[in-house]
FIKEMAR-681536 format. One record per residue (C-alpha): y, x, z; residue in three letters. Coordinates in Angstrom, 1 decimal, decimal comma. Each point is the difference from the previous one (the first is absolute). Layout:
BEGIN
{c2:Y c1:X c3:Z residuo:ala}
...
//
This chain:
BEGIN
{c2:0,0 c1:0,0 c3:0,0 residuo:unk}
{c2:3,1 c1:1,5 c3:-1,2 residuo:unk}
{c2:2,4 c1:-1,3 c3:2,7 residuo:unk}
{c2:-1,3 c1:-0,5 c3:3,5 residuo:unk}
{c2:1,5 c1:-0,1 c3:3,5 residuo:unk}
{c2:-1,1 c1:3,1 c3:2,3 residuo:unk}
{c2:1,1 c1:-0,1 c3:3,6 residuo:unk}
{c2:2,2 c1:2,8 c3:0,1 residuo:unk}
{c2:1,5 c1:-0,1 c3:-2,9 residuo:unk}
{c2:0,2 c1:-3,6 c3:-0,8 residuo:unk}
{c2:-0,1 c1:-0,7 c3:-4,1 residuo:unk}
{c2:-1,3 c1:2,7 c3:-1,8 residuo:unk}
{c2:-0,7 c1:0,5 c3:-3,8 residuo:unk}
{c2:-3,4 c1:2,0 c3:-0,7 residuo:unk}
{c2:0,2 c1:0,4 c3:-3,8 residuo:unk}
{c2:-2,7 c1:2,2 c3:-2,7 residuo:unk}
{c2:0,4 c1:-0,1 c3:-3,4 residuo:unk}
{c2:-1,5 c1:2,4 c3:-3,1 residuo:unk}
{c2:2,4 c1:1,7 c3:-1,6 residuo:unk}
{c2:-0,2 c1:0,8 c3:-4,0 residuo:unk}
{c2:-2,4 c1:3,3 c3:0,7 residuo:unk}
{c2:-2,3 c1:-1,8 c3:1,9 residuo:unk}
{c2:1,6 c1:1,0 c3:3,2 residuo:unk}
{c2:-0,4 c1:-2,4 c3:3,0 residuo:unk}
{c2:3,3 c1:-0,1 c3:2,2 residuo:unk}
{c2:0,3 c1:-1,3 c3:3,6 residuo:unk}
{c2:3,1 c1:-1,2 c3:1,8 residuo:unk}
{c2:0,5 c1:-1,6 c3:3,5 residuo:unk}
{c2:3,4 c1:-0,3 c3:1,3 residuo:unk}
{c2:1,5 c1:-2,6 c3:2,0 residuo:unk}
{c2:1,8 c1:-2,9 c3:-1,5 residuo:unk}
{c2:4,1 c1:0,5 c3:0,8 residuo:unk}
{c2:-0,3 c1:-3,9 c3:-0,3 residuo:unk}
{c2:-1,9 c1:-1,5 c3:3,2 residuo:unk}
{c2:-0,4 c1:-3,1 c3:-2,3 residuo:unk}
{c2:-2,8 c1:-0,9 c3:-2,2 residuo:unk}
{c2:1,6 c1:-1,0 c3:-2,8 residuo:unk}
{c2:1,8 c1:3,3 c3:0,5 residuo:unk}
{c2:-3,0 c1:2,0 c3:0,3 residuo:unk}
{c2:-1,2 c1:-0,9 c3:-3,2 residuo:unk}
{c2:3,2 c1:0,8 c3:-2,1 residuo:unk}
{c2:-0,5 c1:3,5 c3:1,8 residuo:unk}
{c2:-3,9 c1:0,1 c3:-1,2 residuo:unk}
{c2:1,5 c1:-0,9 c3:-3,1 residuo:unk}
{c2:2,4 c1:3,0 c3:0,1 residuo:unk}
{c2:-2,3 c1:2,7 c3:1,1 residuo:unk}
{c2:-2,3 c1:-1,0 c3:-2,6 residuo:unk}
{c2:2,5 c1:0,5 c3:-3,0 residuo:unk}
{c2:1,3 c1:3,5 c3:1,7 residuo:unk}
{c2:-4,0 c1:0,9 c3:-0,4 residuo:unk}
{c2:-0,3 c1:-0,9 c3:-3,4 residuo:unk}
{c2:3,4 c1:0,4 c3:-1,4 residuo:unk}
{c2:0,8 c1:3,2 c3:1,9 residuo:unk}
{c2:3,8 c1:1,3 c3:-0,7 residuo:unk}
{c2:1,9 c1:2,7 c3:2,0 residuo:unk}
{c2:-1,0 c1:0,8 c3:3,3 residuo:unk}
{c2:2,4 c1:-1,8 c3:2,3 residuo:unk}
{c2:2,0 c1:0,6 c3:2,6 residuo:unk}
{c2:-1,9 c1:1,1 c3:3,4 residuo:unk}
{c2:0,7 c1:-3,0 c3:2,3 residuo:unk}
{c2:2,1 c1:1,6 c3:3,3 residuo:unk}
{c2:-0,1 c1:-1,6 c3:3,3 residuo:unk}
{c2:2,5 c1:-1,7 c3:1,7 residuo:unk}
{c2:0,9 c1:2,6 c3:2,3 residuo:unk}
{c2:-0,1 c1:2,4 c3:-3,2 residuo:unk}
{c2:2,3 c1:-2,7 c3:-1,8 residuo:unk}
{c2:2,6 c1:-0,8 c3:2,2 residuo:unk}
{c2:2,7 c1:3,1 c3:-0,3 residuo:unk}
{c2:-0,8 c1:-0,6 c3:-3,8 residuo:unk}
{c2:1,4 c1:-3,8 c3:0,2 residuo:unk}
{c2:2,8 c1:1,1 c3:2,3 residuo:unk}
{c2:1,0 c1:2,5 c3:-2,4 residuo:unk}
{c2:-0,3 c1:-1,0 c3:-3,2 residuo:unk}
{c2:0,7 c1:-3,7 c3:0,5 residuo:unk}
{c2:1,4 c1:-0,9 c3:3,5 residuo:unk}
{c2:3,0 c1:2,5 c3:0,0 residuo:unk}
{c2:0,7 c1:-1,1 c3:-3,9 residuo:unk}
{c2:-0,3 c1:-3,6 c3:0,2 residuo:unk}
{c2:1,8 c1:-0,4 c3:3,5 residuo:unk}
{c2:3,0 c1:0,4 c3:2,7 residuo:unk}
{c2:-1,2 c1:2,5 c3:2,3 residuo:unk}
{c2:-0,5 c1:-2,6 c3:3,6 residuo:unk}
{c2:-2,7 c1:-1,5 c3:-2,7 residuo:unk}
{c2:-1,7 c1:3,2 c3:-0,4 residuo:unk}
{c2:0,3 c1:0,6 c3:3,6 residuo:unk}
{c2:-1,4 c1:-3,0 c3:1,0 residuo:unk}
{c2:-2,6 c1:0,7 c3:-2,7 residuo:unk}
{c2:-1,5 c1:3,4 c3:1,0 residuo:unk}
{c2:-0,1 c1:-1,3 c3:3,9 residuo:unk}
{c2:-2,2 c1:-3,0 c3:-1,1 residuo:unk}
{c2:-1,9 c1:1,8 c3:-2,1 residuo:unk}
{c2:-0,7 c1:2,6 c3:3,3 residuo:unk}
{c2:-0,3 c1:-2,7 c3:2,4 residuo:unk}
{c2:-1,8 c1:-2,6 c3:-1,1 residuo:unk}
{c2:-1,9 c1:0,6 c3:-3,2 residuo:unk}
{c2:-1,5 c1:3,9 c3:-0,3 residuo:unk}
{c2:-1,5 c1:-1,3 c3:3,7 residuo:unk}
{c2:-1,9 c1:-2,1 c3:-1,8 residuo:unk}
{c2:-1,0 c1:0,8 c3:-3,8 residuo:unk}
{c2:1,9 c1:3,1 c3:-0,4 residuo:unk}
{c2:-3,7 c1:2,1 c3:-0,8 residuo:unk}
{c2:-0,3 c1:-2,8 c3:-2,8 residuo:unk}
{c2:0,3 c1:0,9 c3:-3,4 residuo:unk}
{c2:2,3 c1:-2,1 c3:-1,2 residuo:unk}
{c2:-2,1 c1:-1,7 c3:-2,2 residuo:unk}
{c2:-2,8 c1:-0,9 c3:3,0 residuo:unk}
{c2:3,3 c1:-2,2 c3:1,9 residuo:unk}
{c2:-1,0 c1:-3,6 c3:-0,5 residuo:unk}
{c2:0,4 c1:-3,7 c3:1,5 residuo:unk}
{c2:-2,7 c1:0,9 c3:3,1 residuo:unk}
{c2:2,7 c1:2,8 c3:0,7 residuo:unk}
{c2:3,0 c1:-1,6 c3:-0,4 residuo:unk}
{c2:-2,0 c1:-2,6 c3:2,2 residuo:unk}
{c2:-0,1 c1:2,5 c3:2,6 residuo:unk}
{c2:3,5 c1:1,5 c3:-0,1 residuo:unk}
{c2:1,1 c1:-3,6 c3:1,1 residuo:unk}
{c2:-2,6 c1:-0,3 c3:2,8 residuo:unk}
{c2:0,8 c1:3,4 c3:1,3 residuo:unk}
{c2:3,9 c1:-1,2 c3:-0,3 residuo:unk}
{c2:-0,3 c1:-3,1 c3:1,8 residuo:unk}
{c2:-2,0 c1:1,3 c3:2,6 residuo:unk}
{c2:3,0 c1:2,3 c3:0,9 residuo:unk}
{c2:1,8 c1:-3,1 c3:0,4 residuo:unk}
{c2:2,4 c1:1,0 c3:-3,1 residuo:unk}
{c2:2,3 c1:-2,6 c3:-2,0 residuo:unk}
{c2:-1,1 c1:-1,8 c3:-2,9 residuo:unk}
{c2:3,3 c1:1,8 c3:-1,4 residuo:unk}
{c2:-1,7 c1:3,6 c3:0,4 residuo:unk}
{c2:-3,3 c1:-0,9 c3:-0,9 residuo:unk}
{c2:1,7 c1:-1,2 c3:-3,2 residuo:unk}
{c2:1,9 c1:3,2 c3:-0,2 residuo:unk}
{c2:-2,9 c1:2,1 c3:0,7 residuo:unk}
{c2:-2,9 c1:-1,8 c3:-3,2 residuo:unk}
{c2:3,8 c1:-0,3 c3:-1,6 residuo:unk}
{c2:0,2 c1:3,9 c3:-0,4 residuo:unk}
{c2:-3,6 c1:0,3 c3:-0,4 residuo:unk}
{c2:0,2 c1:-2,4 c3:-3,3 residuo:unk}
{c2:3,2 c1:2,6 c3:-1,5 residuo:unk}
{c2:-2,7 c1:3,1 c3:0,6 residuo:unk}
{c2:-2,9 c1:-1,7 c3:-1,8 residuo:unk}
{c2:2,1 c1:-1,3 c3:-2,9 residuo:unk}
{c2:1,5 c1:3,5 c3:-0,2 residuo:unk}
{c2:-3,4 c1:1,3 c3:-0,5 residuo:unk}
{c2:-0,7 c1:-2,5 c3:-2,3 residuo:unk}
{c2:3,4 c1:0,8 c3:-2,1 residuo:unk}
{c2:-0,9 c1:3,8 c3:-0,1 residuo:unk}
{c2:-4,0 c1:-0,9 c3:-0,9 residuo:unk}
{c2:-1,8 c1:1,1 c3:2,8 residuo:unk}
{c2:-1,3 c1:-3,3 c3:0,9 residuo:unk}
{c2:-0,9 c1:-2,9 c3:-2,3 residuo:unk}
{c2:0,3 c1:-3,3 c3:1,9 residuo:unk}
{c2:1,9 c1:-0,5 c3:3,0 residuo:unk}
{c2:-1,4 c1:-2,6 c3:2,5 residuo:unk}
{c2:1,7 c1:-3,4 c3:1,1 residuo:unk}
{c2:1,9 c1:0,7 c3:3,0 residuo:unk}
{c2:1,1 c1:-3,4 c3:1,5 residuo:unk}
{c2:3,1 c1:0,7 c3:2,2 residuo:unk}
{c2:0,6 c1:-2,2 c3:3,6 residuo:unk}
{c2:2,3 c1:-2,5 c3:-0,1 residuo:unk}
{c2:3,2 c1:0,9 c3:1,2 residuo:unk}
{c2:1,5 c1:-1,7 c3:2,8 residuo:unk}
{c2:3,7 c1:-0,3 c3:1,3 residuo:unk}
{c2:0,6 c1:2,2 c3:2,5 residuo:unk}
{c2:2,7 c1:0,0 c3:3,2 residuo:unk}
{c2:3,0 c1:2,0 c3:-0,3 residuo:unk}
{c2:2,4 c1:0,7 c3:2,5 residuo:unk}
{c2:4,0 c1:-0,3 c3:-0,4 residuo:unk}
{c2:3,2 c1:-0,3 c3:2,4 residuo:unk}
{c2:1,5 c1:-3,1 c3:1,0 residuo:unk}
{c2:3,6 c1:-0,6 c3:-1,4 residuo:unk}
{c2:1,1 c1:1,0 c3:3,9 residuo:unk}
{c2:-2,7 c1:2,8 c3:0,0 residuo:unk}
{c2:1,7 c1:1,5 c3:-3,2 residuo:unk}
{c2:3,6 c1:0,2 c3:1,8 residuo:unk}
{c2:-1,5 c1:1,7 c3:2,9 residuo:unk}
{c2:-1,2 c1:2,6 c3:-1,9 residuo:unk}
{c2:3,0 c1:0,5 c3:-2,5 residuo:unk}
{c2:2,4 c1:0,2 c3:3,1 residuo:unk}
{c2:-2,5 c1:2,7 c3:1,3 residuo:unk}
{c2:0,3 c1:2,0 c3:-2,9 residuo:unk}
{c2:3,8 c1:-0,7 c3:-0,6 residuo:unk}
{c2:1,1 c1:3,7 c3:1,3 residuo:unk}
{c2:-3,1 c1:1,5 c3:-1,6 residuo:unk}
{c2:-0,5 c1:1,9 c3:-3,2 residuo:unk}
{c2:-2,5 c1:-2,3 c3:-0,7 residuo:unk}
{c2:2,3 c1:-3,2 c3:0,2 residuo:unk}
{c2:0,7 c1:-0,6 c3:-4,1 residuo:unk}
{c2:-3,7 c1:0,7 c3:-0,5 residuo:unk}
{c2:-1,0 c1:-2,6 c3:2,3 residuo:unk}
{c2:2,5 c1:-2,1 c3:-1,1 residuo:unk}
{c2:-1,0 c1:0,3 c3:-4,2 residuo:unk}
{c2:-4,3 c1:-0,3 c3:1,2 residuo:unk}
{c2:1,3 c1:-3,3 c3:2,1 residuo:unk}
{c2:2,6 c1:-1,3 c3:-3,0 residuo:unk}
{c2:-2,0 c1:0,9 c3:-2,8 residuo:unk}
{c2:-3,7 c1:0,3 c3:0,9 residuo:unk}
{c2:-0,1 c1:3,6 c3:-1,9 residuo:unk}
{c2:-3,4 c1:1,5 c3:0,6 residuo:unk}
{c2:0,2 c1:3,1 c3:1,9 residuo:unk}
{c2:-0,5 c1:2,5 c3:-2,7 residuo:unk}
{c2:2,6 c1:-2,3 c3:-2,1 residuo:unk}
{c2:2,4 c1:0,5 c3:2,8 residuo:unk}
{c2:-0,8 c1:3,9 c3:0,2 residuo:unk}
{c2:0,9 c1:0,6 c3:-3,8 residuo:unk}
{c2:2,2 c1:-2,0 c3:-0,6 residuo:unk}
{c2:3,3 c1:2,4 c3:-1,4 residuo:unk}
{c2:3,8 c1:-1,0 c3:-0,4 residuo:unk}
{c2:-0,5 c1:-0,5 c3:-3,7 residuo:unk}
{c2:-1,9 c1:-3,6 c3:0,4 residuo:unk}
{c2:2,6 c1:-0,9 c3:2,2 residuo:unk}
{c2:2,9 c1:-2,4 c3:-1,4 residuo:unk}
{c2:2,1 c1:-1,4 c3:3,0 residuo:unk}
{c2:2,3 c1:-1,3 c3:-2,5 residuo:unk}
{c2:-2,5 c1:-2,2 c3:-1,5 residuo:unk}
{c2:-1,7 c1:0,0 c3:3,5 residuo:unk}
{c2:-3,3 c1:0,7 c3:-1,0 residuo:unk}
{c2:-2,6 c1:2,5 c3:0,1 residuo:unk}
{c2:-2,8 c1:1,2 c3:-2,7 residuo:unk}
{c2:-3,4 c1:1,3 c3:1,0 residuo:unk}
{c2:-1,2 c1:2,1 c3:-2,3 residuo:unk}
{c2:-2,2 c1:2,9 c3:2,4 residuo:unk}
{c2:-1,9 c1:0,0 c3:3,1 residuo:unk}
{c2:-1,0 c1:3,3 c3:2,0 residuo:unk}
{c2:-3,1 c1:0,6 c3:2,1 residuo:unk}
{c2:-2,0 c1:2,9 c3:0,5 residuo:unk}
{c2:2,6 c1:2,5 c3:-1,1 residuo:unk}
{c2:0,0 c1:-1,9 c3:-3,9 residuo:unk}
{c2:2,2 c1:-2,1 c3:-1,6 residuo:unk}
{c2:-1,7 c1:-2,9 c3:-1,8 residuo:unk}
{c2:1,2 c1:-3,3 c3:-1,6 residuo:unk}
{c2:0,1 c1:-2,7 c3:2,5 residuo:unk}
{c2:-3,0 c1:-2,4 c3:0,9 residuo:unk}
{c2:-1,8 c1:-1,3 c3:-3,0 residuo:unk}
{c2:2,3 c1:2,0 c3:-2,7 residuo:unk}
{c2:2,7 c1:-2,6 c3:-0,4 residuo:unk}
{c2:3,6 c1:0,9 c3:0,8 residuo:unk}
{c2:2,5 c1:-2,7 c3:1,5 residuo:unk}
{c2:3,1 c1:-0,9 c3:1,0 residuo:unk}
{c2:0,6 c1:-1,2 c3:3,6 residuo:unk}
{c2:3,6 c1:-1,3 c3:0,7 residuo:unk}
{c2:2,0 c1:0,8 c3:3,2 residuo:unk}
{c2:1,8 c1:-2,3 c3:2,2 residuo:unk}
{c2:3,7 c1:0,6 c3:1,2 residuo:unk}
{c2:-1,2 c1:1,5 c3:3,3 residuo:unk}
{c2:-1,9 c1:2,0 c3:-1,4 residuo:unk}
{c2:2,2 c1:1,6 c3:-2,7 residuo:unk}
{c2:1,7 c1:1,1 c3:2,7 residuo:unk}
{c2:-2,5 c1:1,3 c3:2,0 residuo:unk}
{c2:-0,5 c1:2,2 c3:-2,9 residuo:unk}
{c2:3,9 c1:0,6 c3:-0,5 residuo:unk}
{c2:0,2 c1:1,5 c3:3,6 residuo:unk}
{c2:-3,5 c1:2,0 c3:-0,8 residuo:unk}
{c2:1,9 c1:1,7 c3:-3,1 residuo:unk}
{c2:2,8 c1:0,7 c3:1,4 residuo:unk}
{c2:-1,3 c1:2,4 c3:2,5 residuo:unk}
{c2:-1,3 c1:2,1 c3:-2,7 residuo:unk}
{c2:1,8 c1:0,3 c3:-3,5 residuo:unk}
{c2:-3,1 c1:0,5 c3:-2,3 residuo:unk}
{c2:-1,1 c1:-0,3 c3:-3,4 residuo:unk}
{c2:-2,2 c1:-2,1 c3:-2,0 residuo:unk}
{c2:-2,9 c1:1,6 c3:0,8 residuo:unk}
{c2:0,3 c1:0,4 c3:3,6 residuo:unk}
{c2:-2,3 c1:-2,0 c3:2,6 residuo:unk}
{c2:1,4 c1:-3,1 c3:1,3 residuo:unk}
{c2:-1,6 c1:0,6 c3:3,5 residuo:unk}
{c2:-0,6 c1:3,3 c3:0,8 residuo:unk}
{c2:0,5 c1:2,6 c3:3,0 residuo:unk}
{c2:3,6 c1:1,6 c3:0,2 residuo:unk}
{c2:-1,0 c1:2,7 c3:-2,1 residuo:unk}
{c2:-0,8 c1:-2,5 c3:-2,8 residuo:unk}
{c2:-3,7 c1:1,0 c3:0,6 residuo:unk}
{c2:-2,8 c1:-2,4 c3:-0,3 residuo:unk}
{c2:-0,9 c1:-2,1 c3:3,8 residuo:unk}
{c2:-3,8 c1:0,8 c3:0,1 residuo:unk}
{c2:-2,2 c1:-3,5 c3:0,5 residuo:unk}
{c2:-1,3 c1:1,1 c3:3,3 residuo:unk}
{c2:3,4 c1:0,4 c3:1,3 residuo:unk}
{c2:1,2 c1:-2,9 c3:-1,4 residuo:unk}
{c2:-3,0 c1:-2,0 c3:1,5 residuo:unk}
{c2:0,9 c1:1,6 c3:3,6 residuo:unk}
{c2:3,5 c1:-0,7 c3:-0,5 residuo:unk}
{c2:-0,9 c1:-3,4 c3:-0,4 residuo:unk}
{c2:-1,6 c1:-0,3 c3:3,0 residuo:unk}
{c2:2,5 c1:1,6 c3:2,3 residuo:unk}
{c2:2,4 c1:-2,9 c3:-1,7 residuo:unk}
{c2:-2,5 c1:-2,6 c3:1,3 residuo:unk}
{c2:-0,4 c1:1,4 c3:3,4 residuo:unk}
{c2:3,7 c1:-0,1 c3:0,5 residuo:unk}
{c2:0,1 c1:-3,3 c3:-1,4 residuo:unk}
{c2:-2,9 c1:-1,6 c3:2,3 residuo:unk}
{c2:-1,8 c1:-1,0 c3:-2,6 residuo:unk}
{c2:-4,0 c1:1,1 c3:-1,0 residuo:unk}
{c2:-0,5 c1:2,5 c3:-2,3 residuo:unk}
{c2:0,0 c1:0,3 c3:-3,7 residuo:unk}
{c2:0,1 c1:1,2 c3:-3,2 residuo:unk}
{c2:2,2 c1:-0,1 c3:-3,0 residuo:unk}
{c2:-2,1 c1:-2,2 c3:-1,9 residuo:unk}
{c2:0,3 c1:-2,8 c3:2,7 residuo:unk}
{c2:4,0 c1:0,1 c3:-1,0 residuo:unk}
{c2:-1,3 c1:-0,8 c3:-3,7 residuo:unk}
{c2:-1,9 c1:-2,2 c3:1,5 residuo:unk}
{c2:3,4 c1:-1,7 c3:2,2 residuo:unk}
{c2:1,6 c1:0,0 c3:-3,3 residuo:unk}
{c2:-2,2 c1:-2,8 c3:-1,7 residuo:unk}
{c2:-0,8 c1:-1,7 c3:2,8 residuo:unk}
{c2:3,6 c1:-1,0 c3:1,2 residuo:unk}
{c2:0,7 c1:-0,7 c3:-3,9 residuo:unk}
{c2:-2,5 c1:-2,5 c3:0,3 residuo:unk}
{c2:0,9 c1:-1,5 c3:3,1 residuo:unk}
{c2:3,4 c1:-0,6 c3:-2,0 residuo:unk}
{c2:-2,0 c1:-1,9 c3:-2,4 residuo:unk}
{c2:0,7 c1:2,6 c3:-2,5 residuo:unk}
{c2:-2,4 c1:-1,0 c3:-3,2 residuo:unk}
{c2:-3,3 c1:2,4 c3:-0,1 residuo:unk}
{c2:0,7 c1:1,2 c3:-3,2 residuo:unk}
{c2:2,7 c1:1,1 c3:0,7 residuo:unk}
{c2:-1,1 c1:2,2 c3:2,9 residuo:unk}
{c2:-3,0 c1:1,1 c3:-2,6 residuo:unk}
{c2:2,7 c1:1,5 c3:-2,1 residuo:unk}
{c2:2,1 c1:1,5 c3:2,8 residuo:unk}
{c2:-3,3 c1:1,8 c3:2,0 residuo:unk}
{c2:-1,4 c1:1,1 c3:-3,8 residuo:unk}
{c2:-3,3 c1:-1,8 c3:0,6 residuo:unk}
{c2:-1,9 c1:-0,2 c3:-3,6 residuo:unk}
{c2:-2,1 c1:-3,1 c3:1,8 residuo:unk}
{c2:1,8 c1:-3,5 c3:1,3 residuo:unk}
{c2:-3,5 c1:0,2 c3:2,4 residuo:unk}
{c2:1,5 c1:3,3 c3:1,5 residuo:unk}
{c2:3,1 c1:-2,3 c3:0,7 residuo:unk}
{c2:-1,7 c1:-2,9 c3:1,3 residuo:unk}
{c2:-0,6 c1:1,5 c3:3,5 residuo:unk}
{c2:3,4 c1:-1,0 c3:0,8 residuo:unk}
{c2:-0,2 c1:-3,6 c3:-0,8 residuo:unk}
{c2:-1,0 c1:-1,0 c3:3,1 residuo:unk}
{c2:3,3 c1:0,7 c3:1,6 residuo:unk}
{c2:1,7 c1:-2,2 c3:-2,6 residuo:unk}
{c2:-0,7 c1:-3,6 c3:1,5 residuo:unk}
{c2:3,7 c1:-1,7 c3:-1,9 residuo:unk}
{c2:-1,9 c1:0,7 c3:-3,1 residuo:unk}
{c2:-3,1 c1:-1,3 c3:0,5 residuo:unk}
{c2:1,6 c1:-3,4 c3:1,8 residuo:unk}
{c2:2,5 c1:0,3 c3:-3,0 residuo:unk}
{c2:-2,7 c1:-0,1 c3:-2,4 residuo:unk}
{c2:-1,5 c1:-2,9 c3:1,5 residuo:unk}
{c2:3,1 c1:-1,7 c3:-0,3 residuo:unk}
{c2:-0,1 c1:0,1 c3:-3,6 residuo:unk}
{c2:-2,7 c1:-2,6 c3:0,0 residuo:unk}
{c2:2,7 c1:-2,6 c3:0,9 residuo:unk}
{c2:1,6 c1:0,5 c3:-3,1 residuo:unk}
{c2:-2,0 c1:-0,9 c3:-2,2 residuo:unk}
{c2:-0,8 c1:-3,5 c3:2,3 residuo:unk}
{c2:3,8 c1:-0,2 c3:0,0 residuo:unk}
{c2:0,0 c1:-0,1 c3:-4,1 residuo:unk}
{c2:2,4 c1:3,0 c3:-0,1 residuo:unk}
{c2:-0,4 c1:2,8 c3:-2,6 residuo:unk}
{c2:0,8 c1:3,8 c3:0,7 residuo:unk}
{c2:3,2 c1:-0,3 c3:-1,9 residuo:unk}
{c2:1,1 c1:-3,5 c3:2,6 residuo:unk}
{c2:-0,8 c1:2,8 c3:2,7 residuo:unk}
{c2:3,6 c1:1,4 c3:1,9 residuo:unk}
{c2:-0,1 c1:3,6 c3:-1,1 residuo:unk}
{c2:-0,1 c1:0,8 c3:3,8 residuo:unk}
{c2:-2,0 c1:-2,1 c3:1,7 residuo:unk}
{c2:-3,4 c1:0,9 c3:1,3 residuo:unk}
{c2:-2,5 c1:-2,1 c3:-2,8 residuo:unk}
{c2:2,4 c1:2,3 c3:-2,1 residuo:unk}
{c2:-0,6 c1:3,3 c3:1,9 residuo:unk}
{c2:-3,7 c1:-1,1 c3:0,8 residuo:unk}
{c2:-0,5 c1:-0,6 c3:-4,2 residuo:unk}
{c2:1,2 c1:3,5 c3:-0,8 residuo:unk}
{c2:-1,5 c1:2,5 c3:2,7 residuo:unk}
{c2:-3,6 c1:-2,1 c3:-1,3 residuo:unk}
{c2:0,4 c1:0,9 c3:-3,5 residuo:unk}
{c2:1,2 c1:3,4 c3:0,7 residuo:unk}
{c2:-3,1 c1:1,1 c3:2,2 residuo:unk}
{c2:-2,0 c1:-1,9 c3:-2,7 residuo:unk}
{c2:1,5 c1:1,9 c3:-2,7 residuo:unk}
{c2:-1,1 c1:3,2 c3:1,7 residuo:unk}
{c2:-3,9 c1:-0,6 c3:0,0 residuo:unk}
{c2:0,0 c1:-0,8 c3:-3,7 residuo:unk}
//
């Protein structure tokens, strides 16, 4: 029987056939699809290399063999550099542990069966077992792109769930912006809190993408890990400023008379603040301001949730935060109850036999009509 199930290995093909010369040929190997139907394409496979023999291929190279391949040839190319990061430490943490003496082409569904089982027995997310078969699914179609592999198997990803994120309260946000008011950090603060910048966003961000005329800012470049990069998900975009803070930034520049080029927030020396500093200054602002600790991404975080408290429409805050996904934006909705109530309320118009042109430009069916078709808009 050409295919058969063993114990240890699972599904394995066991193949002979006579070659032109009379020459009988044997092959065993196990099936890189655990699946019967997918054992038989691979029969099907080995038996055509056999009789239709053409260069020798590629010798198959573990995963443990693979992996500083994939980082360098396709990670570092294809990505910003926290992607790679968070790459290589999955890669080292959670899947060489398991199949990284594999030959890539021996990884199949029983193994990617076991990566989740180890995962969740570690209590990990649903989001980082997702990231984890995620990353193992770019190293497999890698291989397959460069021909060391023929067939990459059907890697069925959790599903991912909404998770909590914490912000500051409107009161919580004033506490800590009066804590930092005599700082150095005080404008940077001020920008994360009225613009939801990402860190790196913040840390590159230069004089040139600056207009205070206009009052607006573009992000073009995000630093982390000593390299500049484009910003999350390669789009640039334009965030606009509010009075206060154009002249936050007004007072920032007129400490320092610099050009184009020059960092927006920096040390005096118009050197670069170093993350871990910045994440310890942060900190010490909390502490003085009695409230628990944080990082900058909770001030993204502030950002779009008091926008949404102020029934600002979620496509809007889409565009403002740069997510590429209304779903990304969607975790904010909850803190939004006007437009949910407001888009119940448009259910009496249509009893009341008024159209959407009868509705008062500023009333809340009107207001209720728009934010609806502008998150709808989004998912299309």
């Amino acid at each position: 029987m050409a295919v058969r199930r063993e114990e240890a290995k699972g599904l394995v093909v066991d193949v002979t056939v006579q070659l032109p010369d009379g020459t009988r040929v044997r092959r065993k190997r196990r099936s890189p699809d655990q699946t019967v139907a997918g054992a038989r394409d691979y029969e099907r496979e080995l038996i055509r290399e056999l009789l239709h023999p053409t260069a020798p291929r590629k010798e198959v190279p573990t995963l443990n063999q693979y992996a500083e391949v994939f980082v360098k040839e396709y990670a570092r190319n294809e990505n910003r550099a926290s992607t790679v990061a968070a790459d290589e430490a999955i890669l080292r943490l959670y899947l060489q542990p398991v199949v990284g003496r594999k030959r890539l082409d021996e990884i199949g569904r029983t193994d990617v069966a076991n990566i989740k089982t180890l995962m969740r027995g570690r209590e990990l997310s649903d989001k980082t077992v997702r990231n984890a078969l995620g990353v193992l699914s770019k190293v497999l179609h890698y291989a397959e792109e460069c021909e060391l592999i023929v067939k990459v198997p059907r890697i069925k990803l959790p599903r991912a769930t909404q998770t909590d994120f914490d912000f500051l309260e409107f009161e919580e946000a004033e506490r800590l912006l009066k804590a930092a008011e005599t700082t150095q950090w005080f404008s940077m603060v001020h920008m994360a809190l009225k613009t939801g910048l990402r860190y790196g966003e913040l840390a590159e961000l230069r004089w040139g993408d600056v207009d205070l005329v206009a009052g607006r800012i573009l992000v073009r470049r995000s630093f982390y890990r000593g390299r500049v990069s484009p910003p999350k998900n390669a789009k640039e975009r334009e965030v606009p400023l509010s009075p206060e803070a154009v002249r936050v930034l007004k007072e920032a520049r007129k400490l320092r008379h610099l050009d184009a080029e020059a960092l927006v927030f920096c040390k005096p020396d118009g050197g670069r603040h170093i993350h871990r500093r910045a994440d310890v200054a942060l900190k010490r602002l909390c502490r003085r301001a009695d409230l628990r600790s944080i990082g900058w991404h909770v001030l993204r975080h502030t950002f779009a949730s008091h926008l949404a408290m102020r029934n600002v429409s979620l496509k809007a805050i889409q565009e403002l935060l740069g997510h590429s996904d209304i779903r990304m934006t969607l975790r904010y909705a909850h803190l939004s109850p006007e437009v949910r109530r407001e888009a119940v309320m448009v259910l009496d118009q249509a009893s009341s036999g008024q159209t959407e042109s009868q509705v008062p430009p500023g009333s809340p069916k009107r207001i209720a009509h728009l934010n609806i078709v502008q998150v709808g808009d989004s998912t299309a």
